[in-house]
N, CA and C atoms as a LAMMPS dump frame, in Angstrom:
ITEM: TIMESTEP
0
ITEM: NUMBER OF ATOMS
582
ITEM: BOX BOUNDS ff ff ff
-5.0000000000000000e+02 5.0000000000000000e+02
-5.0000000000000000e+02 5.0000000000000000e+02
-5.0000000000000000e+02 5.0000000000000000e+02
ITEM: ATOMS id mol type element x y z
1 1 1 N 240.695 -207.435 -96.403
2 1 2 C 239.388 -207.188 -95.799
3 1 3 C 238.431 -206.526 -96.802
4 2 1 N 238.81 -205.875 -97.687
5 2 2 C 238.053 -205.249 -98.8
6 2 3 C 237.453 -205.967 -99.358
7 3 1 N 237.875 -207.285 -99.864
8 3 2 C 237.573 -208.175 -100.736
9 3 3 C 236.519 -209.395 -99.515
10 4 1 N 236.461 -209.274 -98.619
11 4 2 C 235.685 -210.071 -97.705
12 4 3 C 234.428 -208.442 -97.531
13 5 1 N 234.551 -207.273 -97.631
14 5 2 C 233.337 -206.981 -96.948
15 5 3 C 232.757 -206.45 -98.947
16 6 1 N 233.596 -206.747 -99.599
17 6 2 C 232.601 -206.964 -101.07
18 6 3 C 231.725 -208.012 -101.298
19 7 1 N 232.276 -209.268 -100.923
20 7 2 C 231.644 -210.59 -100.958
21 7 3 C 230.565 -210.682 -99.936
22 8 1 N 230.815 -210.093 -98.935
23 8 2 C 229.817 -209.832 -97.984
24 8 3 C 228.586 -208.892 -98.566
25 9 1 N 228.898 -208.058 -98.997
26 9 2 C 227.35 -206.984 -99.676
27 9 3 C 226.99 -207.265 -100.958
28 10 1 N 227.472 -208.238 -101.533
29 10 2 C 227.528 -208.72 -103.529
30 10 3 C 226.195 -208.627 -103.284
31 11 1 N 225.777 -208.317 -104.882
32 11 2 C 223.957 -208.434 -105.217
33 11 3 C 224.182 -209.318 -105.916
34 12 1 N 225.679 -209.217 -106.955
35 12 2 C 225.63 -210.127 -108.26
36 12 3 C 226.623 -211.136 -107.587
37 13 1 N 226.691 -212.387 -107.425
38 13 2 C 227.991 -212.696 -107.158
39 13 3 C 228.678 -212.857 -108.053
40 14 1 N 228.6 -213.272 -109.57
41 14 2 C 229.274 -213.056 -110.548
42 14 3 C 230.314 -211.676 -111.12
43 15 1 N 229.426 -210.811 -110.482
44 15 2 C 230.211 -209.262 -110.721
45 15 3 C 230.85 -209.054 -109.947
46 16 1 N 230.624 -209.441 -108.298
47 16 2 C 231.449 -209.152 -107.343
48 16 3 C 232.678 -210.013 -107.611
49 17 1 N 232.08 -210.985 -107.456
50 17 2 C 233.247 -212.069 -107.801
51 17 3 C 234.459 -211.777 -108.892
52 18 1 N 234.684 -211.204 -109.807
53 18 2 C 235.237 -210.864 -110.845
54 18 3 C 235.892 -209.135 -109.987
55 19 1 N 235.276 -208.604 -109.445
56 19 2 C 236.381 -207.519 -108.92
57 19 3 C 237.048 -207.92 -107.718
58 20 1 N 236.651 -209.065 -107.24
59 20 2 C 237.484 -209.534 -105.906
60 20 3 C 238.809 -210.205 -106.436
61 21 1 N 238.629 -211.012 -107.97
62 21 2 C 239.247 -211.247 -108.284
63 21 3 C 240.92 -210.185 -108.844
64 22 1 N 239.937 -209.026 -109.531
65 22 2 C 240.673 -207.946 -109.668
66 22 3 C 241.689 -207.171 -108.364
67 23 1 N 241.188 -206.782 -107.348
68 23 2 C 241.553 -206.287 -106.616
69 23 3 C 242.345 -207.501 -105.899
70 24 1 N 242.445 -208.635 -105.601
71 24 2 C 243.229 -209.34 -104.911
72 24 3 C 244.815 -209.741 -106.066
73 25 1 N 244.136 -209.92 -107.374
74 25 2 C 245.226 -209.741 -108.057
75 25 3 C 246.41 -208.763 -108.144
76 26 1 N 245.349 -207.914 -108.538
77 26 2 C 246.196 -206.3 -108.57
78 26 3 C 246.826 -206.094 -107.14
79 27 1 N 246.704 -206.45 -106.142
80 27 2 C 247.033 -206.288 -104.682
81 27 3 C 248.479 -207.373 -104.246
82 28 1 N 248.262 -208.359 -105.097
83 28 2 C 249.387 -209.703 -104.839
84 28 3 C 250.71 -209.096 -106.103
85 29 1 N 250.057 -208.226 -107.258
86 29 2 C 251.172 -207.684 -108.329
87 29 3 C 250.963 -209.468 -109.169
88 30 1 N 249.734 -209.81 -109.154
89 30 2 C 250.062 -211.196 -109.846
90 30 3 C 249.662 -211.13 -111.567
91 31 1 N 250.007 -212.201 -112.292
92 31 2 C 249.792 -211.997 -113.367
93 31 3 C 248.38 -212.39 -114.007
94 32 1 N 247.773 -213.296 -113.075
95 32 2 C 246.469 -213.801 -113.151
96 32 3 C 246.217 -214.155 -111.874
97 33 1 N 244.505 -214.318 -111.85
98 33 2 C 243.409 -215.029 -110.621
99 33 3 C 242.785 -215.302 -111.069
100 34 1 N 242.023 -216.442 -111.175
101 34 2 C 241.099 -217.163 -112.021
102 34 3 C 240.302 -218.028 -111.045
103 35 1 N 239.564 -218.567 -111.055
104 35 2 C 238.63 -219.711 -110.408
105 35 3 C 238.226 -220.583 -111.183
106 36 1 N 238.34 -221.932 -111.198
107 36 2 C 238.026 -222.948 -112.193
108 36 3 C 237.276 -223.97 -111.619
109 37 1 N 236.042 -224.479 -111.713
110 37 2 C 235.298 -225.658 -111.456
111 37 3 C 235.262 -226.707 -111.937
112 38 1 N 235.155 -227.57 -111.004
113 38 2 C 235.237 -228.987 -111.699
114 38 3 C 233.94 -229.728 -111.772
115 39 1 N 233.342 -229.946 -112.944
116 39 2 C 232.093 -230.8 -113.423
117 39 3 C 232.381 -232.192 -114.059
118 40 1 N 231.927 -233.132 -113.884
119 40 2 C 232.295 -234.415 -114.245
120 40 3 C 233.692 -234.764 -114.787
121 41 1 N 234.382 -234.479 -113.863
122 41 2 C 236.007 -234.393 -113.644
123 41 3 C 236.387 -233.65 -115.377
124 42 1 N 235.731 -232.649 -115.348
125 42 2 C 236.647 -231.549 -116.647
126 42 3 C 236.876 -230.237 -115.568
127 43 1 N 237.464 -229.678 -116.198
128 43 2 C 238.016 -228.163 -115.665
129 43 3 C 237.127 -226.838 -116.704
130 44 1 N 236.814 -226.351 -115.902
131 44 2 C 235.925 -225.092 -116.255
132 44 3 C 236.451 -223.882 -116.066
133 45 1 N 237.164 -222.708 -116.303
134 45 2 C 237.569 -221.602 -115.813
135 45 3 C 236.271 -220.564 -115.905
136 46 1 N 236.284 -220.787 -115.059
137 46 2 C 234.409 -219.756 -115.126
138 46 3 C 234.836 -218.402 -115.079
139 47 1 N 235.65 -217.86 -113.987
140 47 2 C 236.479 -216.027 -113.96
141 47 3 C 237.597 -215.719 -114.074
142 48 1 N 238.062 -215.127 -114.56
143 48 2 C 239.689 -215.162 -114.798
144 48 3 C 239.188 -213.526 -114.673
145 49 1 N 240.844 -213.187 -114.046
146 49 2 C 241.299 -211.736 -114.051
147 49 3 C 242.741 -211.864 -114.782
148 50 1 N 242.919 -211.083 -115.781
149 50 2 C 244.673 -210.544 -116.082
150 50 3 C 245.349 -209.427 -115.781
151 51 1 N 246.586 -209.065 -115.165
152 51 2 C 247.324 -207.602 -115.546
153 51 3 C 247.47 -207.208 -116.676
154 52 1 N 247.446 -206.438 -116.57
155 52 2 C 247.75 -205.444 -117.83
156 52 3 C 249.22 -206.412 -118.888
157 53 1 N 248.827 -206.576 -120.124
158 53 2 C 249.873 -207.301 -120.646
159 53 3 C 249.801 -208.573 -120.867
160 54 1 N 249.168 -209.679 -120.238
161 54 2 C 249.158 -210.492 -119.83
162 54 3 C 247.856 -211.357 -120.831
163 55 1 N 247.757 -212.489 -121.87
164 55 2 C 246.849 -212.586 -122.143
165 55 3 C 246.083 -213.741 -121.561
166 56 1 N 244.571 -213.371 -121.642
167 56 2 C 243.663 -214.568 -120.915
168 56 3 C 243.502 -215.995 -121.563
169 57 1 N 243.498 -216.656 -120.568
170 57 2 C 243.855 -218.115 -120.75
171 57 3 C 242.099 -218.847 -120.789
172 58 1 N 240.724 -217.821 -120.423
173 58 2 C 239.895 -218.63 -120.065
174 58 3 C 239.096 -219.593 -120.985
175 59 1 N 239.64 -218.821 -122.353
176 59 2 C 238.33 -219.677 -123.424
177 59 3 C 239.034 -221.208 -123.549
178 60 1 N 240.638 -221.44 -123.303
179 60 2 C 240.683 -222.315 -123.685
180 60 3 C 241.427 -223.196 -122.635
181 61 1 N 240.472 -222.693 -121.086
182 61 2 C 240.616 -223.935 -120.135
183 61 3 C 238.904 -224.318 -120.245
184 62 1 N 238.311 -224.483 -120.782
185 62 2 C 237.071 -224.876 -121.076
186 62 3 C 236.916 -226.341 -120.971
187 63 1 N 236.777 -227.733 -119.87
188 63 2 C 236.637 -228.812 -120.671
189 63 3 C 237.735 -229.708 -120.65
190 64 1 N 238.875 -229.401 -120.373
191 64 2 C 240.102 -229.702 -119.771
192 64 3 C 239.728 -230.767 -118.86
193 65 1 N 240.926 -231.904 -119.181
194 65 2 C 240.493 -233.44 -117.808
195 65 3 C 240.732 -233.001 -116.392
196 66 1 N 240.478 -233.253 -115.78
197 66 2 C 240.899 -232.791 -114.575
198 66 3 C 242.157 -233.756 -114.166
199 67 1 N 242.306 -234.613 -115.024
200 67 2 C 243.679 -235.929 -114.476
201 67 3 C 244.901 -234.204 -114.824
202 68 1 N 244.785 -233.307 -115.351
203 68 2 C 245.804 -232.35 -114.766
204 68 3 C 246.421 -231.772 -114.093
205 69 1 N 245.508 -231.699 -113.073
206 69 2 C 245.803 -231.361 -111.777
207 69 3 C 245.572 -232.29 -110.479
208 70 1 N 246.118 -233.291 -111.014
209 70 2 C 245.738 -234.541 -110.479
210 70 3 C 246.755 -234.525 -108.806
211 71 1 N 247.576 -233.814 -109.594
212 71 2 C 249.252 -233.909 -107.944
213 71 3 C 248.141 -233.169 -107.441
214 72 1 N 247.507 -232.053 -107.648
215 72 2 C 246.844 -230.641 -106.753
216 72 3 C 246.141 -231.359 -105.754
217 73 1 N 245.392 -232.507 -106.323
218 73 2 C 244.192 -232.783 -105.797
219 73 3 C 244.671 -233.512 -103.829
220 74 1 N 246.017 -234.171 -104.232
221 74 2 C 246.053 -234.811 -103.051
222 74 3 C 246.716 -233.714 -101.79
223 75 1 N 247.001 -232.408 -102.411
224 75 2 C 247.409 -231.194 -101.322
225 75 3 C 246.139 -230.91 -101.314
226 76 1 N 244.966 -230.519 -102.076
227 76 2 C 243.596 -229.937 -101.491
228 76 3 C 242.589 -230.968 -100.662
229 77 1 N 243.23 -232.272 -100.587
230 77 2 C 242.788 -232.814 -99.7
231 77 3 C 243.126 -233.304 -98.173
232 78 1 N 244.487 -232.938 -98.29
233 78 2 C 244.767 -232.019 -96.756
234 78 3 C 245.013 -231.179 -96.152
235 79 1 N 243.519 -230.244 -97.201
236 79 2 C 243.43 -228.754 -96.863
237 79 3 C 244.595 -227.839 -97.24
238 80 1 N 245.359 -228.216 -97.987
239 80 2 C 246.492 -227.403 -98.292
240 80 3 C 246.504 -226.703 -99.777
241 81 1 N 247.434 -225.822 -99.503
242 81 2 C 247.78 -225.007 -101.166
243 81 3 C 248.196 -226.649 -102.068
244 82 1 N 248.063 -225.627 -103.589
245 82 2 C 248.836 -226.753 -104.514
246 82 3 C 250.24 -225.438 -104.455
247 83 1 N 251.254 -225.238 -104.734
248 83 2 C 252.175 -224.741 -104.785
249 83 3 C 253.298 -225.045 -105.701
250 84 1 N 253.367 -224.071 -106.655
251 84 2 C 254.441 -224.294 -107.634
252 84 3 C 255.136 -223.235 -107.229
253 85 1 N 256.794 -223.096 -107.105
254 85 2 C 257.866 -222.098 -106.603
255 85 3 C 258.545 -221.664 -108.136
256 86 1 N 258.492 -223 -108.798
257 86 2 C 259.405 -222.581 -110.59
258 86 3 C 258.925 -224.008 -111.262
259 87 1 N 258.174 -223.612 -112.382
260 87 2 C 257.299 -224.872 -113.121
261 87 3 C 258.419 -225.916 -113.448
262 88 1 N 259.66 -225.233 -113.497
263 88 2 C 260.737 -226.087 -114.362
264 88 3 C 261.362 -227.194 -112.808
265 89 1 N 260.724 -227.169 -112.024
266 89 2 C 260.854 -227.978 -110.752
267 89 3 C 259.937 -229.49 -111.123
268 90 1 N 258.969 -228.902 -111.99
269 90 2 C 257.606 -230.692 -112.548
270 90 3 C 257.74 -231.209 -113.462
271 91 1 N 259.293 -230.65 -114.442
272 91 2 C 259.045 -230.522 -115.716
273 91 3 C 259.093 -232.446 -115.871
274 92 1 N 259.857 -233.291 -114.898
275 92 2 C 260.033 -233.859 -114.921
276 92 3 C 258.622 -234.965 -113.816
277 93 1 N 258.49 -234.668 -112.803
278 93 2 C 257.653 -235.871 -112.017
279 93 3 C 256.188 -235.613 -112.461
280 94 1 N 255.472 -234.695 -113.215
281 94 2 C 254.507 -234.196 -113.59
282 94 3 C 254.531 -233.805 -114.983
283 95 1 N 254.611 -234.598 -116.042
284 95 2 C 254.921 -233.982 -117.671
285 95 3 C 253.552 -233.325 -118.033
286 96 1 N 252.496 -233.993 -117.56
287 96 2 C 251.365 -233.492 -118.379
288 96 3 C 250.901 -232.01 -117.974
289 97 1 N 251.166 -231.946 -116.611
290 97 2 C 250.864 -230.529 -115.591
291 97 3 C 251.953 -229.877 -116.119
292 98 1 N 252.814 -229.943 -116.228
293 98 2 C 254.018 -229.203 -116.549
294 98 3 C 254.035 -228.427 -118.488
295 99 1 N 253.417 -229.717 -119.386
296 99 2 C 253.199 -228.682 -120.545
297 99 3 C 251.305 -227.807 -120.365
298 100 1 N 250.515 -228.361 -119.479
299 100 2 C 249.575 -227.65 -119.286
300 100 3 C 249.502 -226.159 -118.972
301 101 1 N 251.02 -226.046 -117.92
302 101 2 C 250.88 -224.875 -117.513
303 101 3 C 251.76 -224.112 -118.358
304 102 1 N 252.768 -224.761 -118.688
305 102 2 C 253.929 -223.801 -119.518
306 102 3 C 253.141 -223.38 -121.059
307 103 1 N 252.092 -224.014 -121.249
308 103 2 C 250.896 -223.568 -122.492
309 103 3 C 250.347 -222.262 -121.789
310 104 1 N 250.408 -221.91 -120.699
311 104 2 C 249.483 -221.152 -120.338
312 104 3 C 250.624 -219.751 -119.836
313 105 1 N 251.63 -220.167 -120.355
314 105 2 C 253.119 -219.286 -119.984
315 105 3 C 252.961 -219.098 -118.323
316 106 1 N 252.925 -220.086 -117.001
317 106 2 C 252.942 -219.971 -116.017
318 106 3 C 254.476 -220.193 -115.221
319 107 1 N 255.014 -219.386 -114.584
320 107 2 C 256.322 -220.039 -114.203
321 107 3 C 256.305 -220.06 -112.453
322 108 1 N 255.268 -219.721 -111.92
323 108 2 C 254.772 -220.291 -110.171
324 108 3 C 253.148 -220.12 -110.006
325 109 1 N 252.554 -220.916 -109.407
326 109 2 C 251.434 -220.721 -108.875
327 109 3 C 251.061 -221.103 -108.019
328 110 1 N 249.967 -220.562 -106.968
329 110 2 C 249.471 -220.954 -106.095
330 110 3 C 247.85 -221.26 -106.6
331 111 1 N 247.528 -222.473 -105.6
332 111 2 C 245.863 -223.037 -105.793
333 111 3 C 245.514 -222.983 -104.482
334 112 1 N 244.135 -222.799 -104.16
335 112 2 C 243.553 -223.433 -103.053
336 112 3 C 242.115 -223.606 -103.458
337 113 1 N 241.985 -224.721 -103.133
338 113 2 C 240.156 -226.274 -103.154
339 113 3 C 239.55 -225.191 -103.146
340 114 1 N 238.217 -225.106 -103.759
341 114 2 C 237.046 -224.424 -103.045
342 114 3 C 236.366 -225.644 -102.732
343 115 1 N 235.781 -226.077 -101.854
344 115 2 C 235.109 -227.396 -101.221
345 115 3 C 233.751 -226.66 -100.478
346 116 1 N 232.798 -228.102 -100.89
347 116 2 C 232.098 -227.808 -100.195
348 116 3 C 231.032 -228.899 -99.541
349 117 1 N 230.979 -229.18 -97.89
350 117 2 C 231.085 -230.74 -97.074
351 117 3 C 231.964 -231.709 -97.708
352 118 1 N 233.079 -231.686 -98.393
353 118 2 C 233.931 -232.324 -98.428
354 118 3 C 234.293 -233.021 -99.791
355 119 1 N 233.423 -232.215 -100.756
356 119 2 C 233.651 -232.019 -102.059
357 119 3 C 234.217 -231.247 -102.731
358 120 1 N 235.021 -231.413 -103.459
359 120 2 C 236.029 -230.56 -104.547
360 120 3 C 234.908 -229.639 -105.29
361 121 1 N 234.612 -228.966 -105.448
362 121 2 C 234.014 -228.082 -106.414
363 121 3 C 234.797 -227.151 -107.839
364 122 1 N 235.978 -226.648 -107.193
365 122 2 C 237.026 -225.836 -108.002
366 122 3 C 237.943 -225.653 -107.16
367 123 1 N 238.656 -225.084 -107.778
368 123 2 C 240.105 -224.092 -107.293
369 123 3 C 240.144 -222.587 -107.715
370 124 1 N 240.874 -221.929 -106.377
371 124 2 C 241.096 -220.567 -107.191
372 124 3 C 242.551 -220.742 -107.351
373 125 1 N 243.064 -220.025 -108.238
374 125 2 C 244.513 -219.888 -108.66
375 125 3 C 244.542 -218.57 -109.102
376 126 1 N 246.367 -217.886 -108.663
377 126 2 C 246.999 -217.292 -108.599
378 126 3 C 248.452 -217.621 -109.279
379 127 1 N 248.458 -216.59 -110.389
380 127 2 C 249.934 -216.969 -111.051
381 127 3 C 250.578 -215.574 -110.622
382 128 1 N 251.955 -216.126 -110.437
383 128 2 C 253.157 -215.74 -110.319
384 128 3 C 252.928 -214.605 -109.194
385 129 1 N 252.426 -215.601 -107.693
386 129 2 C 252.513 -214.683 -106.737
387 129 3 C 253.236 -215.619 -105.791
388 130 1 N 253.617 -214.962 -104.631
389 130 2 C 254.532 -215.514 -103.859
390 130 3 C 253.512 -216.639 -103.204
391 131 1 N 254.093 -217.356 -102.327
392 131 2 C 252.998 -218.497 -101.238
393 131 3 C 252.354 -217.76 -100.797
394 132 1 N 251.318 -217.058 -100.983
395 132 2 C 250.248 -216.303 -100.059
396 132 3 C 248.968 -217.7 -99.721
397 133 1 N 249.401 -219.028 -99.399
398 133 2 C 248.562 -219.907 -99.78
399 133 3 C 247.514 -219.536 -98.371
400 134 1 N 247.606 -219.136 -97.095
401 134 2 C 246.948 -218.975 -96.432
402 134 3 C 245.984 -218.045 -96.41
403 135 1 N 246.602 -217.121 -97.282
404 135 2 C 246.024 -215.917 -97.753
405 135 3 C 244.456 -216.598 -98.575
406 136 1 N 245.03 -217.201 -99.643
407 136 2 C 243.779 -217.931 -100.223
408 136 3 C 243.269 -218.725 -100.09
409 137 1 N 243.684 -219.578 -99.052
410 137 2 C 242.14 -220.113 -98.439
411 137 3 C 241.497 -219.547 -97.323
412 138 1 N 241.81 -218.291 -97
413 138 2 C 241.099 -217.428 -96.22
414 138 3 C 239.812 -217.156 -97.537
415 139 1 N 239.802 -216.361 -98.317
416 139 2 C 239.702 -216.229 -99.668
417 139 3 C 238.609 -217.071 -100.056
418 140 1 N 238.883 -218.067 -100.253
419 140 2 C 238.159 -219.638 -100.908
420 140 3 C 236.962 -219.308 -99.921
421 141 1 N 237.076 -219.321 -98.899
422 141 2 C 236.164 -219.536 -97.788
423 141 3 C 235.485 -218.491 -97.95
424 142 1 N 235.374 -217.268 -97.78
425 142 2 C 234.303 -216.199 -98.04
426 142 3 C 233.87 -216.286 -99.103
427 143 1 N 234.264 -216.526 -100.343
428 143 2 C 233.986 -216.967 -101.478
429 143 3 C 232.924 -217.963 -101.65
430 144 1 N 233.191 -219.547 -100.844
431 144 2 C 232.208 -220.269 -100.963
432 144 3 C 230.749 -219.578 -100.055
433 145 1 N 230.748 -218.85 -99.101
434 145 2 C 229.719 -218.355 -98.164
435 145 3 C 229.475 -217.913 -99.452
436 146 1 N 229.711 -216.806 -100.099
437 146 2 C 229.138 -215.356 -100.829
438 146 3 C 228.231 -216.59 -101.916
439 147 1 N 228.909 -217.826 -102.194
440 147 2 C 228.17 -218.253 -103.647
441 147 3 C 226.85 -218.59 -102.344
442 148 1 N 227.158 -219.832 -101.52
443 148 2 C 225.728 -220.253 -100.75
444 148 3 C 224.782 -219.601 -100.88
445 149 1 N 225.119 -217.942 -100.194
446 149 2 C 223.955 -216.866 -99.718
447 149 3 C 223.253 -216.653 -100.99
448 150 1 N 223.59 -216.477 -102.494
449 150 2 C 223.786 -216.139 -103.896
450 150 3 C 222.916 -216.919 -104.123
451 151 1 N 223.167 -219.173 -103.757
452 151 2 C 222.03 -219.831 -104.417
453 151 3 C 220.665 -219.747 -103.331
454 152 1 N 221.231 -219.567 -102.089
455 152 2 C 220.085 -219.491 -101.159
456 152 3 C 219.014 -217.902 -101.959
457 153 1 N 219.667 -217.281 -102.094
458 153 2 C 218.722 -215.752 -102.451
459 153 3 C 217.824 -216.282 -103.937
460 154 1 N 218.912 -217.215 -104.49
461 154 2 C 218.043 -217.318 -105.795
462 154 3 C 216.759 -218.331 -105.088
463 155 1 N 216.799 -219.02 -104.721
464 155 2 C 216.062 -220.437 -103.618
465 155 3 C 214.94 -219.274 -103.275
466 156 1 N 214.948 -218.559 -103
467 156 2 C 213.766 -217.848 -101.768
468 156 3 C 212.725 -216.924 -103.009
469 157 1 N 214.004 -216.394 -103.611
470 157 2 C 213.427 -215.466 -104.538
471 157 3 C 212.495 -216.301 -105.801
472 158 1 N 212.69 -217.503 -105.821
473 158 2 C 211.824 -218.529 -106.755
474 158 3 C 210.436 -218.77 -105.813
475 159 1 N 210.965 -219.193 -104.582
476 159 2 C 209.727 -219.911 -103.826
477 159 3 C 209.179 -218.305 -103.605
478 160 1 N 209.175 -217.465 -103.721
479 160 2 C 208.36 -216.364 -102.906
480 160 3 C 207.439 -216.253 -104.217
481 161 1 N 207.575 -216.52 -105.364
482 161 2 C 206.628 -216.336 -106.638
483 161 3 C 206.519 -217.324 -107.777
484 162 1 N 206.364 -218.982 -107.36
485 162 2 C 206.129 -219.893 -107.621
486 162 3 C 206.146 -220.616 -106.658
487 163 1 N 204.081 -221.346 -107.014
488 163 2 C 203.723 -222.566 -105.776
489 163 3 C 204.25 -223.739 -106.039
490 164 1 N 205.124 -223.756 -104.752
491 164 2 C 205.927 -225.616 -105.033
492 164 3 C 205.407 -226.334 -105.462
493 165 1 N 204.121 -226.787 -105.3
494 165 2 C 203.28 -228.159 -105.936
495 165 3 C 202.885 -227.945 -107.421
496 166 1 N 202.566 -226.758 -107.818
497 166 2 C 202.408 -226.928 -109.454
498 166 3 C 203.187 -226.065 -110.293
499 167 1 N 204.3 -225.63 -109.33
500 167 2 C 205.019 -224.49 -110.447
501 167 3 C 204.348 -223.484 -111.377
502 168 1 N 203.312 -223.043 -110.836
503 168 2 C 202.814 -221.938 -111.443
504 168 3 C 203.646 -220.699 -110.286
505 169 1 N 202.962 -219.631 -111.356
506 169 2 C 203.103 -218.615 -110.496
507 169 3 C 202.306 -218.21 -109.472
508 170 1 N 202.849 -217.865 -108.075
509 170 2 C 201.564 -217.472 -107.077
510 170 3 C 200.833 -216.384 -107.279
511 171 1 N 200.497 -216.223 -105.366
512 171 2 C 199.315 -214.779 -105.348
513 171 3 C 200.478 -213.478 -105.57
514 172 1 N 201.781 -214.131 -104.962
515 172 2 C 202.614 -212.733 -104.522
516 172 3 C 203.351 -212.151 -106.126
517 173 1 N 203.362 -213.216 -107.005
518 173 2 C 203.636 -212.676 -108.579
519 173 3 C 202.379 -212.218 -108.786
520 174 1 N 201.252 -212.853 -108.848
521 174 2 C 200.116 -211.637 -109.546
522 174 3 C 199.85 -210.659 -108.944
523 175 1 N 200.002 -210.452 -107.243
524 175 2 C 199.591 -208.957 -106.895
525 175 3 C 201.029 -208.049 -107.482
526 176 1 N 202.235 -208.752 -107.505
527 176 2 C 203.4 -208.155 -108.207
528 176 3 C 202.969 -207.549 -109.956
529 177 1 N 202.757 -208.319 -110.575
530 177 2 C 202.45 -208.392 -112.02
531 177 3 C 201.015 -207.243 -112.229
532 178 1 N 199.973 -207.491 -111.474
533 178 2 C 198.934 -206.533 -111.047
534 178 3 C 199.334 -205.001 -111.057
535 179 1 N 200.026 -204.783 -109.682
536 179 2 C 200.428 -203.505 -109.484
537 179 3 C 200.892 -203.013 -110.715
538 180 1 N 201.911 -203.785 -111.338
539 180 2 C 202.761 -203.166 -112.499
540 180 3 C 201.457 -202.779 -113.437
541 181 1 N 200.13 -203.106 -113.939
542 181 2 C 199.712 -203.286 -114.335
543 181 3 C 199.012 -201.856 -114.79
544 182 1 N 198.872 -201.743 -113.32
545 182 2 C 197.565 -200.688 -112.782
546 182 3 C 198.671 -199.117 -113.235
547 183 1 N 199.682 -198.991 -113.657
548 183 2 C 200.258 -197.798 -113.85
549 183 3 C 200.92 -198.101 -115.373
550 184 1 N 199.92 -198.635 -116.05
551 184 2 C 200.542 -198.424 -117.628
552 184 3 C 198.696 -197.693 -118.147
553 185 1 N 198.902 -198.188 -119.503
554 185 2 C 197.53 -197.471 -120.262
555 185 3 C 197.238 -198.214 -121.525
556 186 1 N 197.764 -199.642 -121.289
557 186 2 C 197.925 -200.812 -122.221
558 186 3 C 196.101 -201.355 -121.268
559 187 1 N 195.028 -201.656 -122.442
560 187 2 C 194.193 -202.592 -121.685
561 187 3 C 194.905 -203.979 -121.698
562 188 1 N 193.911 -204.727 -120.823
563 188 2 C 194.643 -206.105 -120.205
564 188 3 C 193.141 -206.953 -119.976
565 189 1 N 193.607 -208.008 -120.253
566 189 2 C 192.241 -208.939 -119.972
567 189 3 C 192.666 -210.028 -118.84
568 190 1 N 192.365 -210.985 -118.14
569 190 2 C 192.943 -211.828 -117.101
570 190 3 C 191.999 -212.602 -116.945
571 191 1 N 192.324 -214.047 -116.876
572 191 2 C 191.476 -215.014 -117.041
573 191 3 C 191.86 -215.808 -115.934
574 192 1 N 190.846 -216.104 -115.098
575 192 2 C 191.112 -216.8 -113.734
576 192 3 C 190.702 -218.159 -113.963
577 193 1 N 191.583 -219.417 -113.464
578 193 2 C 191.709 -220.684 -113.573
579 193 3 C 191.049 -221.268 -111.709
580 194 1 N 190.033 -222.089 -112.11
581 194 2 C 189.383 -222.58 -110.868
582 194 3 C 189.661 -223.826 -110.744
């Protein structure tokens, strides 16, 4: 619940996002939590958290095919975890997933989709924690709200000080820009466009 009423009050979701990551890690005793997006079927690790000890894997999931997690894809599409119990279980029906992850020294993980209307967007993952898979797509889901509210705030906060039709700035940036104006001791000149 900590980690749902953080995501709930985030200013940054990037910052929040990164201690939800922390605290759900540190809370599971896992060795990593990461979130990775998928853009024109590559893999992106946009946040990663590590324990103590443990080194980060994010600079060089950068760009990655997504045909890697290709088994994942058909459990996140019936809403389910991807679930690894012991990597040395794929070493064989999955070779390419299997040296992907053992590169990344993983020996169980859990995934769950972040989706959104019925698009894959990313996954969050969890190494070397037990099946908490319900756990994380509880998770996924406040997660995707916290980003929405995040692009919606950026959405409002654009239109409240740029006019849709010519992308200038409006009245509510210059009486903004104004005020700031009126409490320095810099002169200022302003040239009005008719």
């Amino acid at each position: 619940t900590d980690c749902v009423g953080m995501l709930y009050r985030q200013n940054d979701i990037i910052t929040t996002t990164a201690q939800v990551l922390e605290k759900f890690g540190s809370y599971l005793r896992a060795d990593r939590a990461y979130i990775v997006d998928i853009k024109e079927g590559r893999l992106y690790c946009k946040l990663e958290w590590c324990a103590e000890g443990i080194t980060p894997q994010q600079k060089e999931q950068q760009g990655l095919p997504a045909s890697l997690i290709a088994r994942w894809v058909s459990y996140f599409k019936r809403k389910e975890c991807a679930v690894i119990r012991d990597l040395e279980q794929i070493r064989e029906c999955a070779p390419k997933e299997y040296r992907f992850l053992e590169q990344k020294s993983v020996e169980r993980l859990v995934a769950a989709p972040l989706e959104k209307d019925g698009e894959l967007l990313g996954y969050l993952a969890v190494d070397k924690a037990a099946n908490i898979g319900s756990l994380l797509q509880t998770l996924c889901y406040f997660l995707l709200i916290a980003r929405s509210n995040a692009q919606s705030q950026r959405q409002l906060s654009h239109m409240s000080y740029f006019d849709t039709l010519t992308s200038f700035y409006n009245r509510n940036r210059y009486i903004e820009d104004t005020n700031a104006l009126v409490h320095t001791d810099r002169k200022v000149g302003i040239v009005y466009l008719v």
